[in-house]
Each structure stands twice: as structure tokens, then as C-alpha cells.
N, C-alpha and C positions, 0 to 999 in steps of 0.2 A: 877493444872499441867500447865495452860496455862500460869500463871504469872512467873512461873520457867522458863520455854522457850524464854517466851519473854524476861527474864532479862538477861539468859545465851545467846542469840543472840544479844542483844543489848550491853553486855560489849563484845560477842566476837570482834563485830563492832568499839567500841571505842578501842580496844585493837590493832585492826588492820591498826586503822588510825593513831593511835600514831605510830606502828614500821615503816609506811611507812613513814614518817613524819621523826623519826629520822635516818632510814636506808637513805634517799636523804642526808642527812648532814653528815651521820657520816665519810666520808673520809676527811671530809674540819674541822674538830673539831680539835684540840689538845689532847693530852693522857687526861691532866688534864681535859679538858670540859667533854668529854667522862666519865672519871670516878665521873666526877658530876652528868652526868647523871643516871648513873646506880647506883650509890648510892641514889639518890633524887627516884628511880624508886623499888628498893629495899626496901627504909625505908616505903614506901606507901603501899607496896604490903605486908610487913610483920611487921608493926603497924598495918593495916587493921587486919591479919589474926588471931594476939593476940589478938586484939579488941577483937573482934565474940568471938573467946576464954575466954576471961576471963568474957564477958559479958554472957556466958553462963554456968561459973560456972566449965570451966576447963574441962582437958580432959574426964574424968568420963561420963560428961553432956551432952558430942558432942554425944554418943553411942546410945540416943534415939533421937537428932534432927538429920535426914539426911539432911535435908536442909543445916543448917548450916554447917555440918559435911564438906559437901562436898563443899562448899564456903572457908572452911576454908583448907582445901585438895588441893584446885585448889593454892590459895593464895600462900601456902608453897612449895607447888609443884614447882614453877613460881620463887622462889626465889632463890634456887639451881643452876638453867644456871648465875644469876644474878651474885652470889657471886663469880660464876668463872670468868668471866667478869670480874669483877671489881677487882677480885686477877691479873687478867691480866695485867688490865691496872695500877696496882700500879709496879709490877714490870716493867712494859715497861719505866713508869715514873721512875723508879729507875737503866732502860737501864743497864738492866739483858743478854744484844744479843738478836736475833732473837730468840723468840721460837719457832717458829713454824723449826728449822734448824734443826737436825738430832741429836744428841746426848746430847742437851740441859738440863742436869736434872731440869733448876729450871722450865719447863713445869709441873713438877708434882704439884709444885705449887697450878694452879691451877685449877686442877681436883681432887687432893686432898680438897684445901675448898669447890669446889662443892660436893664431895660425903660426907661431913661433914656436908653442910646445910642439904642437900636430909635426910642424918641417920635423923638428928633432926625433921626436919620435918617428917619424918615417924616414930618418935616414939613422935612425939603430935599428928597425926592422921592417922592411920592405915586405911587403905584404898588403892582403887584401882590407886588414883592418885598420893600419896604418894609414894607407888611401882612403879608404872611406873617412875617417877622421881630418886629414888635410883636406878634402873635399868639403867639407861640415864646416869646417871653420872659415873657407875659402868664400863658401859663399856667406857665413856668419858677414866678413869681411866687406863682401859686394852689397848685401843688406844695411849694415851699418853706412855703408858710403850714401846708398840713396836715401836714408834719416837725414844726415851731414848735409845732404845738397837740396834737401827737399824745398828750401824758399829759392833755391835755385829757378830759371825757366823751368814750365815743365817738360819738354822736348829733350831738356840736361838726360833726363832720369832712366829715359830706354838708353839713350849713350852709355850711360855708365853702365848697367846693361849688358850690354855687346862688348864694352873693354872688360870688363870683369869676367866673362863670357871668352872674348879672342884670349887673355891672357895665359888662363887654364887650356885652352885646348891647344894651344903652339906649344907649351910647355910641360906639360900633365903630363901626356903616353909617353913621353920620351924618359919622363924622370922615376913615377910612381908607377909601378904593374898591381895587377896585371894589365897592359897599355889599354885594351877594350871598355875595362872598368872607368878608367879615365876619359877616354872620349862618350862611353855614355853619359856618365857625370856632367860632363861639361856640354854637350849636348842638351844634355836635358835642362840644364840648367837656364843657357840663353833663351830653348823655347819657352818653357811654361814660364820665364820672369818679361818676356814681349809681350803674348800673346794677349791678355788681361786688359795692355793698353792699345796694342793694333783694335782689339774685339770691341772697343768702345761705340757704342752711339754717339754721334755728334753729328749736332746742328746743323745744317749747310745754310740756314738763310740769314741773311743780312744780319737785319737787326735783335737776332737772340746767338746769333755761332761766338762762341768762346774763341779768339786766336790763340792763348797757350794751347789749350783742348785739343784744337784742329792740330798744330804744331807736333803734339807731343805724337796723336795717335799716329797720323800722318810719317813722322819719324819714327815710330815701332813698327809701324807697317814696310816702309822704305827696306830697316833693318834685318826686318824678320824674313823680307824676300830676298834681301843678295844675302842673308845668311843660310837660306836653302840652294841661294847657287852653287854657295862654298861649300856646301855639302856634298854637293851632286859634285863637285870636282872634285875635291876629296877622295870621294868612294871611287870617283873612275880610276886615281892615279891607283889606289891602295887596296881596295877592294876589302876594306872594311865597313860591318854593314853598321855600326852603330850609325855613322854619317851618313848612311843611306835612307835609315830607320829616320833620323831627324829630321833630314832634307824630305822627305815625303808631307812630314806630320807639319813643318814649319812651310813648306808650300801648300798646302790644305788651307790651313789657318791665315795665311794671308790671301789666299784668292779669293777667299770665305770674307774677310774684312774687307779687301776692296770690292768686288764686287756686291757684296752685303749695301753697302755704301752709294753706288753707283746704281744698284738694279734693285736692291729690295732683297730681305735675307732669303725668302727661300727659293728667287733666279739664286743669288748669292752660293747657296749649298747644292744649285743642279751645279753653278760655277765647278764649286770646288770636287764636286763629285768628277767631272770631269776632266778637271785637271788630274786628279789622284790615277782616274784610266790611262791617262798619258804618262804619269810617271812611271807607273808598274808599268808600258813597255819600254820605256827608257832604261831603266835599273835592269828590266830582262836583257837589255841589248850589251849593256855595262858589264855584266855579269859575264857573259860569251866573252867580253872581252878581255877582262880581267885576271888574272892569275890565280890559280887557287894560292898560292906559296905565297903570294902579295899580303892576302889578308890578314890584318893585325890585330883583327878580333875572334881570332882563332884560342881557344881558353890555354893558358899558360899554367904552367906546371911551376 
């Protein structure tokens, strides 16, 4: 155990002196050096990580070395931000505009090649660090969309939201483990990217209330409460508490918003306080009824 320590702290050490090293240059580079870099930094990191691969006989082989397993996990992992990088900087060199501007589509670019390295590499090594990288670029992917749509209505923006949001968590636990990690992820992710616009202040009178404003929050809020329903059914079928954990925090925050709204924040927060006492006996009652063998956020081996 000690020689794993000391080499995971000794590459995280050279890893950290390298990005400080080329974070001081990278503003005085050109697109072209830039993308030399990250290509010359890419081919290292994922030649490395087929090495270990195929010297060990292929994916099959990794399932009883974790050593290597997860050498070759971090490697692949590591390469995903890379390859969006470097989709970056080819379009930049191909002076695509600004992407980082507001309605820019060719940004999907590249968050699309990052969540395309991340799939690959999460299906040559399943694992915990593989998921966290598809997770990473998943929502890179969901963020880039609401740039793309942002002269969109505002109302568009919690939608996309909630699909980028539903899409990972129907599909995640089933494909990426360990399954628990993925419904937290995804989880997590719907709430904290609602909450921000349910929690808005906005106008009610006449002649100063914003209609997109009202719209959008109004639609995060709508969102963020039947995404707590579906949490709460979720956990009754499954008896998994990530969705139980969510459905709590995302019923909070929207009782909190609408009544925030309706009564003034701080009825608003006895609101939500109250609600929070009725769901912890609801979840007690869920719980009596649920399976222990049910739950799939049970930690996986």
C-alpha cells in the first residue's frame, strides 16, 4: 500500500508542476503552440494508458489487477478535458469567432469530442474515475447547450436543464458504476443548475414584472418540484437514497421559492422548514417499506 501512495503523490506532484509551468505561458503562446501542447500532452497520457492496457492483456485482464486498473482509469480519465482543449484550439486556429460568445454552435464542438473521449474511455475501464470524467464532460455538454441557446426565451434554459438532467439519470446507473455515483451525479446536477433560477426574485407588479423573468423562474420552479416527485418515487420503487437525498434538498428549495414568493422569505423558510418535517416522515415510512436488497446505492465492489 505504501508504494501506491508514494507514486500517486509523487505523479500528483509532477503533474502539478507541469500545469503550473504551462498555466504561466499559456497566455503568451499562440493557438498553434497551445495546441502542440496539448496534443504532445494527450498522446503521453493516452499511449501511456493503452500501454498498461494491452501489456496486461486487454480489457478483460484490468477486472482482477486494481492497480493497474485504476492507473489506466486516471490516464483515460485525464484525457477527455484534453481532447476538448485541443478541439478548441483547432477551431480557434480555424477562427470559428469567439466561442466562448453566446450563441456560438460550433462551442458544441468541443464538449461534444470531450464527452466522446470520456464514453471511450469509460467503456475500456469502468470504474469510478471513468464515471466521474463522463459525468464532467456530460455536464461540460449540458453548460455549452445553455451558451448555444442563451438568446433563446429565457424559460428554454431550466428545460434544457431538466433534459440534460433526465437524460443522464435514465441512462447513467444502468451503464457507468458504481450505479450510486451516477444517480448522485445526476442528481446533483439537476438541482444545483434549477435552483439559482426557481430562487430568483421577481417582480409581481404590473408595470416593472419582466414576462421572460417570471417565465423562466416560474418554469424552474414548476421543474424542480415534479423533479422532487420523481425522486420520491424513485426511492419508494428502489430504495436508493441518492434520490431520496435529492428529493428532499429539491423539495426544500422549491417550497422555499414559491412560498418565498407568495408569503415573504422568511413565512417562505418556516414554509420549507415544514415541509422538510413531513418529508423525513415520509422517507421513514418509505424506508419500512422498501427492501434493504432493493437499494442500488449500496457501495459496489
Amino acid at each position: 500500500m505504501l508504494p501506491q501512495i508514494l507514486g500517486w503523490v509523487g505523479a500528483a506532484l509532477v503533474a502539478s508542476a507541469a500545469l503550473s509551468q504551462v498555466g504561466q505561458s499559456w497566455d503568451d503562446w499562440t493557438d498553434l503552440t497551445r495546441l502542440i501542447v496539448l496534443a504532445l500532452a494527450l498522446a503521453a497520457l493516452a499511449g501511456s494508458g493503452l500501454t498498461v492496457l494491452t501489456l496486461t492483456g486487454g480489457r478483460s485482464a484490468l477486472n482482477s489487477s486494481d492497480i493497474r486498473r485504476r492507473i489506466v482509469a486516471v490516464l483515460l480519465a485525464l484525457c477527455a478535458p484534453l481532447v476538448a482543449a485541443a478541439s478548441y484550439q483547432v477551431l480557434a486556429i480555424a477562427d470559428v469567432g469567439q466561442l466562448g460568445e453566446r450563441g456560438n454552435a460550433w462551442a458544441v464542438v468541443p464538449a461534444a469530442a470531450g464527452l466522446l473521449a470520456a464514453a471511450v474511455g469509460a467503456w475500456l475501464v469502468r470504474g469510478v474515475m471513468t464515471t466521474l470524467a463522463m459525468a464532467s464532460m456530460w455536464a461540460y455538454f449540458g453548460i455549452t447547450l445553455l451558451g448555444i441557446f442563451a438568446d433563446q426565451p429565457d424559460w428554454v434554459l431550466p428545460v434544457i436543464v431538466a433534459v440534460v438532467g433526465a437524460i443522464w439519470l435514465a441512462a447513467a446507473p444502468g451503464i457507468f458504476p458504481p450505479a450510486a455515483l451516477s444517480q448522485a451525479l445526476g442528481v446533483a446536477w439537476t438541482t444545483a443548475m434549477l435552483a439559482p433560477v426557481a430562487l430568483m426574485q421577481i417582480d409581481t407588479s404590473e408595470s416593472t414584472a419582466d414576462p421572460q423573468e417570471f417565465a423562466a423562474t416560474w418554469t424552474a420552479r414548476g421543474l424542480l418540484i415534479g423533479f422532487a416527485a420523481t425522486c420520491f418515487v424513485v426511492f419508494a420503487r428502489s430504495g436508493a437514497w441518492a434520490w431520496a437525498v435529492g428529493g428532499v434538498i429539491a423539495a426544500a428549495i422549491g417550497a422555499l421559492a414559491v412560498a418565498g414568493t407568495a408569503l415573504g422569505w422568511i413565512t417562505g423558510m418556516l414554509v420549507a422548514g415544514v415541509v422538510l418535517l413531513a418529508l423525513s416522515g415520509l422517507l421513514l415510512l418509505l424506508r419500512r417499506r422498501s427492501s434493504p436488497a432493493a437499494a442500488t446505492s449500496a457501495p459496489e465492489r
